[in-house]
C-alpha positions as CSV (number, residue, x, y, z in Angstrom):
1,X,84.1,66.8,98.1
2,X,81.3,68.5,96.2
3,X,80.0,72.7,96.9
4,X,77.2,74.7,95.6
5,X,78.5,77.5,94.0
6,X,76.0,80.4,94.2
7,X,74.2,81.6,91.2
8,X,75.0,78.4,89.0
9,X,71.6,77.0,89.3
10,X,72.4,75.2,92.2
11,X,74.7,73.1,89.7
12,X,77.3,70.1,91.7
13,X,80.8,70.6,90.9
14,X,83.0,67.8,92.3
15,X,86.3,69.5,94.2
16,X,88.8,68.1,95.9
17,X,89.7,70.8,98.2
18,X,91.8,69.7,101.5
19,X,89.1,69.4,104.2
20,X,88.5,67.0,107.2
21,X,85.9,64.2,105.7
22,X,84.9,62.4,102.4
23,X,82.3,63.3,100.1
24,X,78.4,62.9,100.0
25,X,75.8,62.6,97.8
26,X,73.1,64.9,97.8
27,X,69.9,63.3,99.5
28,X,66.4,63.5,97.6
29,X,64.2,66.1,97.6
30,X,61.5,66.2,100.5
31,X,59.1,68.7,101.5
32,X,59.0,67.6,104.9
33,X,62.9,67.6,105.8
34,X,64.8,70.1,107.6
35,X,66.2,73.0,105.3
36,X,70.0,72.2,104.7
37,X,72.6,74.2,106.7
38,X,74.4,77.7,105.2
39,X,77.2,76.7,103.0
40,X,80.3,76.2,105.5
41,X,82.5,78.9,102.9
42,X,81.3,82.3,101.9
43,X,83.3,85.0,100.6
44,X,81.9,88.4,99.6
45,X,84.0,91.0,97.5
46,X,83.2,94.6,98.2
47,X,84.3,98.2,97.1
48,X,84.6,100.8,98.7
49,X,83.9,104.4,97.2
50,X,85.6,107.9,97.6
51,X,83.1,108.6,100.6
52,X,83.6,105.5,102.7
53,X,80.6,103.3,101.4
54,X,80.5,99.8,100.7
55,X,78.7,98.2,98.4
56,X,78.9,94.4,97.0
57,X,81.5,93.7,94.0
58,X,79.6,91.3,91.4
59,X,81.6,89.7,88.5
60,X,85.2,89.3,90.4
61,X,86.8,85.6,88.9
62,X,87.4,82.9,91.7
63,X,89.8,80.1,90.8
64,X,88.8,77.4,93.6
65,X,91.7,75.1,93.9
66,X,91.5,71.6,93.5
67,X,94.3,70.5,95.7
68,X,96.7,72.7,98.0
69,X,99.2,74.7,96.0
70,X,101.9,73.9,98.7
71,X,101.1,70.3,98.3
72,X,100.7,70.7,94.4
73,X,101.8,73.6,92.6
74,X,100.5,72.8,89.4
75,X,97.1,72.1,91.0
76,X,94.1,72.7,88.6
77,X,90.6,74.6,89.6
78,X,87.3,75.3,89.0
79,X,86.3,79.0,88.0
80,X,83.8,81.0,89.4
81,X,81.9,84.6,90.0
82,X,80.6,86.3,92.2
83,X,77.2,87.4,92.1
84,X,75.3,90.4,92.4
85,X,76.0,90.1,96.2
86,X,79.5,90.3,95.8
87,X,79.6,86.6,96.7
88,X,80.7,82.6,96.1
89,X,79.3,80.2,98.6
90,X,81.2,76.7,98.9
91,X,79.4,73.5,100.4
92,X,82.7,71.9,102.1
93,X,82.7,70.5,105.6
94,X,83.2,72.7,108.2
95,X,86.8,71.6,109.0
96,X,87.8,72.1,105.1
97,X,90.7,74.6,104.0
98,X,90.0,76.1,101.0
99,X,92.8,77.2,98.6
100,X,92.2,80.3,96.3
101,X,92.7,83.1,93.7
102,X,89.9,85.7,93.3
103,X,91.2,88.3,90.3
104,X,89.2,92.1,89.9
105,X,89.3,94.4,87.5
106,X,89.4,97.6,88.6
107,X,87.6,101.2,87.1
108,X,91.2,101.8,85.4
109,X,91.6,98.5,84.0
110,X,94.3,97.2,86.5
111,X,94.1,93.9,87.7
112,X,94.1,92.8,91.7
113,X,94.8,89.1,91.9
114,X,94.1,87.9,95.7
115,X,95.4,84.8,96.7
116,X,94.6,82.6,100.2
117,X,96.2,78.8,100.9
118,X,94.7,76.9,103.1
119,X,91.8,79.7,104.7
120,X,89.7,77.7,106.8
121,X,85.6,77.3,106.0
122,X,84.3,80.4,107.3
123,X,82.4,83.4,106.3
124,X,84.7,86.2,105.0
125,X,84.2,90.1,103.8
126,X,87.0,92.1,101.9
127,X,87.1,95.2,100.3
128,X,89.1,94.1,96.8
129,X,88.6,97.7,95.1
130,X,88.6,101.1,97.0
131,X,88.6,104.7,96.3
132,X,89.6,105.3,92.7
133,X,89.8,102.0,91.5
134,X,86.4,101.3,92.9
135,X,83.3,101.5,90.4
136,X,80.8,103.0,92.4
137,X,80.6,106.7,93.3
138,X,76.7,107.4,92.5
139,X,75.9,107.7,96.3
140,X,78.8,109.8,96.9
141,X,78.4,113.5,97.8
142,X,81.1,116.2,97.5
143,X,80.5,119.5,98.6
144,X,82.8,122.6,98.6
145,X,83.9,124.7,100.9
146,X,85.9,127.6,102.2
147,X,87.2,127.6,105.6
148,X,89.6,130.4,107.6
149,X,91.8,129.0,110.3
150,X,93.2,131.7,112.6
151,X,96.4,130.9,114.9
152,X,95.4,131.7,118.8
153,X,97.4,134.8,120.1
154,X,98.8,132.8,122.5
155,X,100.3,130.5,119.8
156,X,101.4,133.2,117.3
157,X,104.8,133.6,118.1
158,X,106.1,133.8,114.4
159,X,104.9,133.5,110.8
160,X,103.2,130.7,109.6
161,X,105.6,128.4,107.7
162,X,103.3,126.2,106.3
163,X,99.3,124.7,106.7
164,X,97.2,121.7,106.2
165,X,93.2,120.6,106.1
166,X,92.8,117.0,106.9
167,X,89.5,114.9,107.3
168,X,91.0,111.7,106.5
169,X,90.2,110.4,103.0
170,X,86.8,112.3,102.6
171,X,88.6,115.1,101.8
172,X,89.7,116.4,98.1
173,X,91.8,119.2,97.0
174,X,92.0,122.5,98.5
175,X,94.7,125.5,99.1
176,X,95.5,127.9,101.1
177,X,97.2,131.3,101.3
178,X,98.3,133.0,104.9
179,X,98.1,136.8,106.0
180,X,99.5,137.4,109.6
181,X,97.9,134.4,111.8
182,X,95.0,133.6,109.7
183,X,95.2,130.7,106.9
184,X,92.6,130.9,104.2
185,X,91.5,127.4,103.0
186,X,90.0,126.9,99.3
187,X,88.3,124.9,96.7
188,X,88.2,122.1,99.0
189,X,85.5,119.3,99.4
190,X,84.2,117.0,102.1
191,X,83.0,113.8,100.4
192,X,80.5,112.0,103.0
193,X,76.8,112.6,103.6
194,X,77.6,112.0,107.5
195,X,80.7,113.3,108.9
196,X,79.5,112.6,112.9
197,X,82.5,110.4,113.2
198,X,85.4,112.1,111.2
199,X,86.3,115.5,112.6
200,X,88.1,118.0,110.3
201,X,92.0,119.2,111.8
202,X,93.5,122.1,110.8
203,X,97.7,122.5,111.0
204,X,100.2,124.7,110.8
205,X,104.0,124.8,111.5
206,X,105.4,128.2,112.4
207,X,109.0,129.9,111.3
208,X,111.9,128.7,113.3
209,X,109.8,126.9,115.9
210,X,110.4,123.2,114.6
211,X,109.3,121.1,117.8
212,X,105.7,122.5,117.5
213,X,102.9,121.6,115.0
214,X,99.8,124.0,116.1
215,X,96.1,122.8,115.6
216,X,92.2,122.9,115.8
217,X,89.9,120.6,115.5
218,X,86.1,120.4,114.3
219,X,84.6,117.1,115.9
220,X,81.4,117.4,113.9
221,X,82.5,119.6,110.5
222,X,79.3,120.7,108.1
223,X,78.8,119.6,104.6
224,X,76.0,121.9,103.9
225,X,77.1,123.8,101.1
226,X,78.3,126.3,102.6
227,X,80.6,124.6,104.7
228,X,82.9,125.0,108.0
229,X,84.0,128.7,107.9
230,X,85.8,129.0,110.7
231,X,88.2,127.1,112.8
232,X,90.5,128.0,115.9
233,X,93.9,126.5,116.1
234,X,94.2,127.0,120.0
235,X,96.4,123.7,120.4
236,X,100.2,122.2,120.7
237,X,101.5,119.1,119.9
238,X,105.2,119.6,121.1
239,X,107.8,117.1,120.0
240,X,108.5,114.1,122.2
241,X,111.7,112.2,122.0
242,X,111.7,108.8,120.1
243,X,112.2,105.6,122.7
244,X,115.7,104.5,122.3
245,X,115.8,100.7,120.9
246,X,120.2,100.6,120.7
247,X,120.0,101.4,116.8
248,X,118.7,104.2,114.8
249,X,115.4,103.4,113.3
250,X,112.8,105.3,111.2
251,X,109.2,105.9,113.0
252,X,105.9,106.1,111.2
253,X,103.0,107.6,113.1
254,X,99.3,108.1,112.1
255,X,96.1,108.8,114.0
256,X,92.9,106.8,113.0
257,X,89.4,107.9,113.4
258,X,86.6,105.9,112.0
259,X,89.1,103.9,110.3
260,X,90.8,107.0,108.4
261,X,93.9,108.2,108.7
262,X,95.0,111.7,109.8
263,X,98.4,113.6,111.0
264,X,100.6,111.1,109.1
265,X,104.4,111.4,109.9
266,X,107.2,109.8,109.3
267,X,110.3,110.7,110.9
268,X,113.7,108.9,109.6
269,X,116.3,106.8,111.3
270,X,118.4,110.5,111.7
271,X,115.7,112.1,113.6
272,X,115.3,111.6,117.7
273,X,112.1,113.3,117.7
274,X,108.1,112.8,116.8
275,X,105.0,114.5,117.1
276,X,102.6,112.6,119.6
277,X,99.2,114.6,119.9
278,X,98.8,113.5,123.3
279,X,95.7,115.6,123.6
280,X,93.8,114.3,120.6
281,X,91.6,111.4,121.1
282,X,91.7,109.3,118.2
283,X,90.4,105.4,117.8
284,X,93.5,104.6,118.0
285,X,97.1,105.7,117.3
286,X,99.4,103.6,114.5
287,X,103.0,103.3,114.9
288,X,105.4,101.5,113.1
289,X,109.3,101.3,113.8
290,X,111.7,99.8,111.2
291,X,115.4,99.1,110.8
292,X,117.4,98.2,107.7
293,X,119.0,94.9,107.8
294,X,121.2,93.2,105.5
295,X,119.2,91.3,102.4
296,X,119.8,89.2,99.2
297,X,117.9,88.2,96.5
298,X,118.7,85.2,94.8
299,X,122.3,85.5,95.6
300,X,122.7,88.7,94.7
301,X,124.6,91.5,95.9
302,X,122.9,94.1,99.5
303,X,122.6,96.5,96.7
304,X,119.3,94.3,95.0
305,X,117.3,94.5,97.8
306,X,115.8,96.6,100.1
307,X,115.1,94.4,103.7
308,X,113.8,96.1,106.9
309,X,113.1,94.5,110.7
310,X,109.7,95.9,111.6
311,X,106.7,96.7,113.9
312,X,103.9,97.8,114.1
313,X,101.3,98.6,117.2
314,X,97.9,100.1,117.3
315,X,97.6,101.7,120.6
316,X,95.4,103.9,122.6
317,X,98.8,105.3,124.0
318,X,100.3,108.3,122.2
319,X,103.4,107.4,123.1
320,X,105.4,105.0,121.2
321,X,107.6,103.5,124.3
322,X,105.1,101.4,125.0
323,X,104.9,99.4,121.1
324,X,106.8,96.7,122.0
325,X,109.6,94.6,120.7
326,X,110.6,94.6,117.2
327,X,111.2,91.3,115.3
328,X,114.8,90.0,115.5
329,X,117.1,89.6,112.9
330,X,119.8,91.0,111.0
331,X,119.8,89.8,107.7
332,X,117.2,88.0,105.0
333,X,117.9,86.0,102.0
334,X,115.7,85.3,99.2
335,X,115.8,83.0,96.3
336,X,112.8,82.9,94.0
337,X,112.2,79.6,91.5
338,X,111.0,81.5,88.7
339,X,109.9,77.9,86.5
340,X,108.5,76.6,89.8
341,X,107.4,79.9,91.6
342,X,108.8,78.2,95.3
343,X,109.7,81.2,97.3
344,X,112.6,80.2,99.8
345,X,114.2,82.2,102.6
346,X,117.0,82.1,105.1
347,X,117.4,84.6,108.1
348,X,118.9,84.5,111.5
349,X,115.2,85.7,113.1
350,X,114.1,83.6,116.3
351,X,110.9,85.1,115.3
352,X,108.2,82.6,115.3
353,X,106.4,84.1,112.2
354,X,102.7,82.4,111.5
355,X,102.1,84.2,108.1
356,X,103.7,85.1,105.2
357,X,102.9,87.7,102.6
358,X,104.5,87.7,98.6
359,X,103.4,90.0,96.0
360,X,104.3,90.4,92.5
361,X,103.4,94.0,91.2
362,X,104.0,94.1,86.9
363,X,103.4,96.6,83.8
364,X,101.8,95.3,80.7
365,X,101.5,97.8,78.3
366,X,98.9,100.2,79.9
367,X,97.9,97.6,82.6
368,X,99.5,96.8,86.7
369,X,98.8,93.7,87.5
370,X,98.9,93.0,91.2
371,X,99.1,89.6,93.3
372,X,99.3,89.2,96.8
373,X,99.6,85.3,98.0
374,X,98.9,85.3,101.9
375,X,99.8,81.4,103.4
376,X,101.3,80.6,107.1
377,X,104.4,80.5,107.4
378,X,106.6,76.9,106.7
379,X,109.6,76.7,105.3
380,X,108.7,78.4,102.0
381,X,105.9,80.0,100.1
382,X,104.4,78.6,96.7
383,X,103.1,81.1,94.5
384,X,99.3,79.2,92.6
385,X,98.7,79.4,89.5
386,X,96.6,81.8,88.0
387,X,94.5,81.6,84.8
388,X,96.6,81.7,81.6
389,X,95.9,85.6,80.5
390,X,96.9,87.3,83.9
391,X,100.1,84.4,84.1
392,X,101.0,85.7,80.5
393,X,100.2,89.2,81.0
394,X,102.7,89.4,83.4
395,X,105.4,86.9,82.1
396,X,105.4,89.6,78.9
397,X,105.5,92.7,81.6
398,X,108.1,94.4,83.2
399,X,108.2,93.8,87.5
400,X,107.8,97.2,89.2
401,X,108.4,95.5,92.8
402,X,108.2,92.7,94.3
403,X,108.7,91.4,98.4
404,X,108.5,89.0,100.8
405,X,106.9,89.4,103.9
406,X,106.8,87.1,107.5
407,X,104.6,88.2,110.1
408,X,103.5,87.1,113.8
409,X,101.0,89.1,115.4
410,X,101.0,89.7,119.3
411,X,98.7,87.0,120.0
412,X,99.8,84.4,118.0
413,X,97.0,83.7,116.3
414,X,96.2,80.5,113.6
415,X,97.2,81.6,110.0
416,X,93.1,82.2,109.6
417,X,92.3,84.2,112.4
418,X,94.8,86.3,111.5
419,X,94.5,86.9,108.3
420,X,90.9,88.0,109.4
421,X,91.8,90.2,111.6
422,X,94.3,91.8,109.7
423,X,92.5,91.8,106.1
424,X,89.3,90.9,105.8
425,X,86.2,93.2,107.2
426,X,83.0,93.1,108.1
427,X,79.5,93.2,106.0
428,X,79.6,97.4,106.2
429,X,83.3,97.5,105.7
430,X,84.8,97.6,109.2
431,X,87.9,96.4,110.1
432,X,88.3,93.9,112.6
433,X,91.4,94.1,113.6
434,X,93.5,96.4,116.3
435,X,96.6,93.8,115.1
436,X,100.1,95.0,116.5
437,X,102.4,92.6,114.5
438,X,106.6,92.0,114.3
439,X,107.6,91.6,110.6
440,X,110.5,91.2,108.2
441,X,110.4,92.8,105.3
442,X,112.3,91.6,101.7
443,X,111.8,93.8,98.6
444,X,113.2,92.4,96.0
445,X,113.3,94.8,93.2
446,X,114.8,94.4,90.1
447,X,116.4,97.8,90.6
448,X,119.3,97.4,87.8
449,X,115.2,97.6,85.7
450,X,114.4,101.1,86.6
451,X,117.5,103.6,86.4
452,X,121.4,103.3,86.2
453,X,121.5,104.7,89.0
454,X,123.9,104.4,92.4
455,X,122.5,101.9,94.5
456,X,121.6,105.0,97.4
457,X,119.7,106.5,94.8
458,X,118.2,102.7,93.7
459,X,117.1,101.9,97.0
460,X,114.9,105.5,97.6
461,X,113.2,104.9,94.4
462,X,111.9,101.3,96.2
463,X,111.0,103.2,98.9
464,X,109.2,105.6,96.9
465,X,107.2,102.7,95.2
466,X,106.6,101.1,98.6
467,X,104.9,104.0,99.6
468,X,102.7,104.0,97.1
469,X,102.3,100.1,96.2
470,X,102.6,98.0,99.5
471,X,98.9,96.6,100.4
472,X,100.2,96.5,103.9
């Protein structure tokens, strides 16, 4: 099986990558023939910049597997990069899977390692590097502003308790101060040079009145530089009562407009109530329900890992009895090969699961190093091999967190589709994907690593790092 890899001088590398028929040889030049199909594999690496813009990602490292990794874990590869278009090209047959690693390094020197088993030949976008860790920001505009919010009459009933300014990630900084029913916002910034589709939400929560979150919104909000300055919060989101699934489970909830999230809430397995903003009119809502089940890791003790039941929907419906079912199961266990790198479960879910998800997130000296292997689901997962620094890097550094994750989404998609829908993008950055999914969930921290601590207090610190590391 031979490819043209773009940018090497149209240069023939021979690959034997898993794919439906044998290999050619290249037919002679001639002026007269028909110009050769597109390559049957293209993948372009993007980032994304504080303001929402995409732009193409040019030196990121592709390792381009030889053989499977599930079929040969000690496969070899062939290296390349991407070019000033963010991408590789591969001339496989159209039926081919390819098996990869791409690896980034980001604006702060961290390292993002990326790595697909068996991806059928397609065409694929994904945004490797976002926000801060991305390297372009020239063509993004901040401008400051201040902006008073006053509480209606008919909502101020009590003092203000507290206040927020959202515009989804296009928004930096900021305070605010409150005199009677007005809220004064500050030194805050709107980072986007077209705000058409990302309206600006003002909040506040009032003294004693803890099933009401009042609001106003600007659909269309300024970034001339003198900004929004005023805002009317003339509207009530009232608490609703969380759907009843026979155990007590913790409920995420976030509302997405142009792809951004606002009103973020989570509200734990102790609390029977969330806030629905029925009257808002987002893209779409995102929910996410999870229980804590039993887990093991590597015959260990419940105490070493941190294992949820989950799901999650994107809806148009504010209201989160209509999600769906949950995965099943009450218990995972997970044993990890750390000479071979064979990830191995065992749970009682009737699930049928079509993907799985591990990554491996490490501290080298002043560097994080973070791999996420995505493969479907069979009866384990086999971690590839990456190139000899990163594999050292991280066999010297210390493991922050690491999990296990098996997925199905709602239509039961191939392992490729779904990992499109769910992952990659398209050529401006868009999502494809509304994916509603059922997942298990097995962080395996090495928690006896990061504080003598009881294992209550243990298992908040993974949740804390969860928050802030999962590439859900």
């Amino acid at each position: 099986m031979k490819y043209i890899a773009t940018g090497l001088s149209s240069l023939f590398l021979g690959l034997t990558i898993a794919c439906g028929g044998g290999s050619s040889s290249p037919e002679p030049e001639d002026d007269n023939t028909t110009p050769p199909p597109p390559p049957a594999f293209s993948f372009k690496a993007l980032q994304e910049n504080n303001c929402g813009q995409v732009s193409p990602l040019e030196g990121v490292e592709f390792l381009i597997y030889n053989e499977s990794p599930n079929s040969n874990p000690s496969t070899g590869y062939t290296r390349l990069t991407s070019d000033a278009e963010g991408k590789i090209e591969l001339d496989v047959e159209e039926s081919s899977l390819v098996s990869f690693t791409l690896n980034a390094t980001d604006a702060n020197n961290n390292i993002r390692s990326y790595s697909f088993t068996e991806l059928k030949a397609d065409d694929y976008n994904m945004i490797v590097l976002s926000s801060g860790d991305a390297f372009t920001n020239d063509s993004c505009t901040c401008d400051s502003f201040e902006l008073e919010g006053t509480v209606s009459g008919d909502n101020y009933i009590a003092e203000i308790r507290s206040a927020g300014l959202e515009a989804g990630l296009n928004i930096n900084g900021g305070y605010y101060s409150t005199s009677g029913n007005t809220i004064d916002f500050t030194d805050s910034q709107l980072c986007n040079d077209d705000f058409s589709a990302q309206p600006l939400i003002a909040t506040a929560e009032l003294e004693g009145y803890d099933d009401r979150v009042i609001y106003g919104v600007d659909s269309q909000p300024s970034i001339d530089t003198a900004g929004p300055n005023s805002i009317l919060l003339d509207q009530v989101s009232l608490s609703a009562s969380k759907p009843d699934i026979g155990t007590a489970y913790t409920l995420t909830h976030s509302l997405y407009f142009n792809e951004q999230s606002y009103l973020y809430g989570s509200h734990s397995a102790s609390e029977n109530t969330y806030f629905p903003f029925s009257d808002l009119m987002p893209d779409y809502h995102f929910f996410q329900k999870y229980v804590e089940i039993q887990g093991t890791f590597n015959n260990g003790t419940i105490a070493e890992i941190y294992a949820t039941r989950q799901r999650a929907s994107r809806q148009q419906s504010s209201n989160a009895e209509s999600m769906g079912d949950m995965a099943t199961g009450s218990y995972i266990d997970v044993n990890v090969a750390d000479d071979t790198g064979l990830v191995t479960w065992q749970t009682d879910s009737t699930t049928p699961f079509n993907m799985a998800l591990v990554s491996r997130i490490y501290v080298s000296g002043s560097q994080t190093i973070r791999h996420y292997i995505y493969t479907s689901v069979g009866t384990s997962v086999q971690i590839p091999p990456n190139t000899a620094d990163i594999e050292s890097m991280m066999a010297d550094g210390e493991l922050r967190l690491s999990y296990l994750a098996l997925l199905v989404n709602d239509v039961n998609s191939d392992f490729s589709s779904y990992i499109n829908a769910r992952r990659f993008v398209d050529t401006n950055g868009n999502s494809f994907g509304r994916v509603s999914e059922k997942s298990i969930y097995s962080y395996y921290s090495p928690i006896t690593q990061l504080n003598n601590q009881k294992s209550t207090d243990n298992k908040a610190q993974i949740r804390d790092m969860i928050r802030q590391e999962v590439d859900l």
